[in-house]
TORMAR-31806 format. One record per residue (C-alpha): residue number from 1; residue in three letters; chain; x, y, z. Coordinates in steps of 0.2 Angstrom, whole numbers, plus 2048, in hexadecimal, padded with zeros to 3 digits. Example, Ala and Ser with C-alpha at 12.3 -4.5 7.8 and 13.67 -1.06 7.14 Angstrom:
! TORMAR-31806
[node 1, ALA, A, [83E, 7EA, 827]]
[node 2, SER, A, [844, 7FB, 824]]
This chain:
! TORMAR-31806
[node 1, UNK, A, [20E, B82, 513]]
[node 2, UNK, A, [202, B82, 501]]
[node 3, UNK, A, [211, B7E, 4F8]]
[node 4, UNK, A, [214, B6E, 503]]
[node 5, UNK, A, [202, B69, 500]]
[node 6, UNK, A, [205, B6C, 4EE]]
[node 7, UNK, A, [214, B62, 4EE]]
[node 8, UNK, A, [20B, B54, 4F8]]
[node 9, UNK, A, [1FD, B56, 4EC]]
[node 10, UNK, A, [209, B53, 4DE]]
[node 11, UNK, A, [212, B45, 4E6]]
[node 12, UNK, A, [203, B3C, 4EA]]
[node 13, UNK, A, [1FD, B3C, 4D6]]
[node 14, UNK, A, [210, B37, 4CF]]
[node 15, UNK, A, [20C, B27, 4DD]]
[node 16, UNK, A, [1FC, B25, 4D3]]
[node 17, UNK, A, [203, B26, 4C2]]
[node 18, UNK, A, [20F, B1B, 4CA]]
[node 19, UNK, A, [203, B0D, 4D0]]
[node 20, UNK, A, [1FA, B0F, 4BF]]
[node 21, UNK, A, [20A, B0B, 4B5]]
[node 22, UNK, A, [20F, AFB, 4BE]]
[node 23, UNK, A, [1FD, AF5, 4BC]]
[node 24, UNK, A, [1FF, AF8, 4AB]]
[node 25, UNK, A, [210, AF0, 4AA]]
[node 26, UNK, A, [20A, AE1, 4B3]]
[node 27, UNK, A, [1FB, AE0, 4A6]]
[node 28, UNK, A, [206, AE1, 498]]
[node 29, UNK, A, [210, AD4, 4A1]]
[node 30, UNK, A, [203, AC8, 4A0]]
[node 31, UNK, A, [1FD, ACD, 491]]
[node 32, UNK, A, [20F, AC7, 48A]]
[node 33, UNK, A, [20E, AB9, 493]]
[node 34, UNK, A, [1FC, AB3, 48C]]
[node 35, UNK, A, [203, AB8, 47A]]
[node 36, UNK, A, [213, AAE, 47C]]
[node 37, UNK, A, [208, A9D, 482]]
[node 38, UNK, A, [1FD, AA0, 473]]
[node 39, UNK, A, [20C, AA2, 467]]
[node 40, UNK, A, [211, A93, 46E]]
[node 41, UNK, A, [203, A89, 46D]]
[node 42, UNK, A, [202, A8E, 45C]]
[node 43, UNK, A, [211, A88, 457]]
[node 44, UNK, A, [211, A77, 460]]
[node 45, UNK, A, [1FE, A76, 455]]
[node 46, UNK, A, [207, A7A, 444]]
[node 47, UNK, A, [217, A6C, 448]]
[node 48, UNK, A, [208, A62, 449]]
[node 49, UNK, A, [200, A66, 43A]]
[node 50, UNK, A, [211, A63, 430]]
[node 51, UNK, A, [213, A54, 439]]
[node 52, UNK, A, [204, A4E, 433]]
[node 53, UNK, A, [206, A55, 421]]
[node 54, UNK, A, [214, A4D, 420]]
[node 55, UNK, A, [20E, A3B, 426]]
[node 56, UNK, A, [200, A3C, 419]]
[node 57, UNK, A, [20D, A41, 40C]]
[node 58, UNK, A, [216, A32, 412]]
[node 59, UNK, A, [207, A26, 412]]
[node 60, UNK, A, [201, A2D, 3FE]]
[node 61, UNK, A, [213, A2A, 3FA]]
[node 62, UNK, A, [214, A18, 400]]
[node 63, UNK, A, [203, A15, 3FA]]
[node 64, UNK, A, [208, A1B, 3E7]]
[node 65, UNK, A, [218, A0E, 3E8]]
[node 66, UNK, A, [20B, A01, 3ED]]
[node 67, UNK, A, [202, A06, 3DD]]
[node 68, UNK, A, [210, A06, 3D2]]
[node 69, UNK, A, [218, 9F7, 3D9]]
[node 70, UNK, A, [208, 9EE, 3D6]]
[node 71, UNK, A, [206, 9F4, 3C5]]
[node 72, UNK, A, [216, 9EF, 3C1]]
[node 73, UNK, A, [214, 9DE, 3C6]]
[node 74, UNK, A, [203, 9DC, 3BE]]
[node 75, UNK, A, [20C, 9E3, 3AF]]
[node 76, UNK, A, [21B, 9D6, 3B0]]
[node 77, UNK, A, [20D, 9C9, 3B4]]
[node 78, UNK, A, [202, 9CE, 3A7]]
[node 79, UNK, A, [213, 9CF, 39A]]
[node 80, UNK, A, [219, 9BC, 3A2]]
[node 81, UNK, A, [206, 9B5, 39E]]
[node 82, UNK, A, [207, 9BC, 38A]]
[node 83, UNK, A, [219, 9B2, 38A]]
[node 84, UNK, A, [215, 9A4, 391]]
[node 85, UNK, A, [205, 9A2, 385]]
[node 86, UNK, A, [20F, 9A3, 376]]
């Protein structure tokens, strides 16, 4: 009879350790799940950090043709006025 009580005794812990580990599976679950939302959010926020790098680089480009362009042209204009004046 003491060794069924022992062998309930047992049983009873391995339950325990049982319980324990699926409370700590399901934490890790969650804890997986939190990382893999803040993974994601991280990424979405550096797609729009390159999107917007890349707009600005777009809108400094397109502001240095507009420079040029117009440097040219008071260039040429500049050139056309010394022509017509000789």
């Amino acid at each position: 009879m003491t060794q069924v009580h022992v062998l309930e005794r047992e049983l009873t812990v391995e339950r325990r350790e049982v319980q324990e580990l699926r409370a700590d599976l399901e934490a890790c679950r969650l804890e997986k799940r939190n990382i893999q939302r803040t993974l994601e959010c991280t990424l979405d926020e550096k797609k729009q950090m390159s999107d917007k790098i890349n707009q600005l680089t777009v809108i400094g480009m397109l502001k240095l043709f507009i420079f040029f362009i117009f440097f040219l042209l008071t260039t040429w204009a500049t050139y056309i006025e010394g022509e017509s004046l000789t």
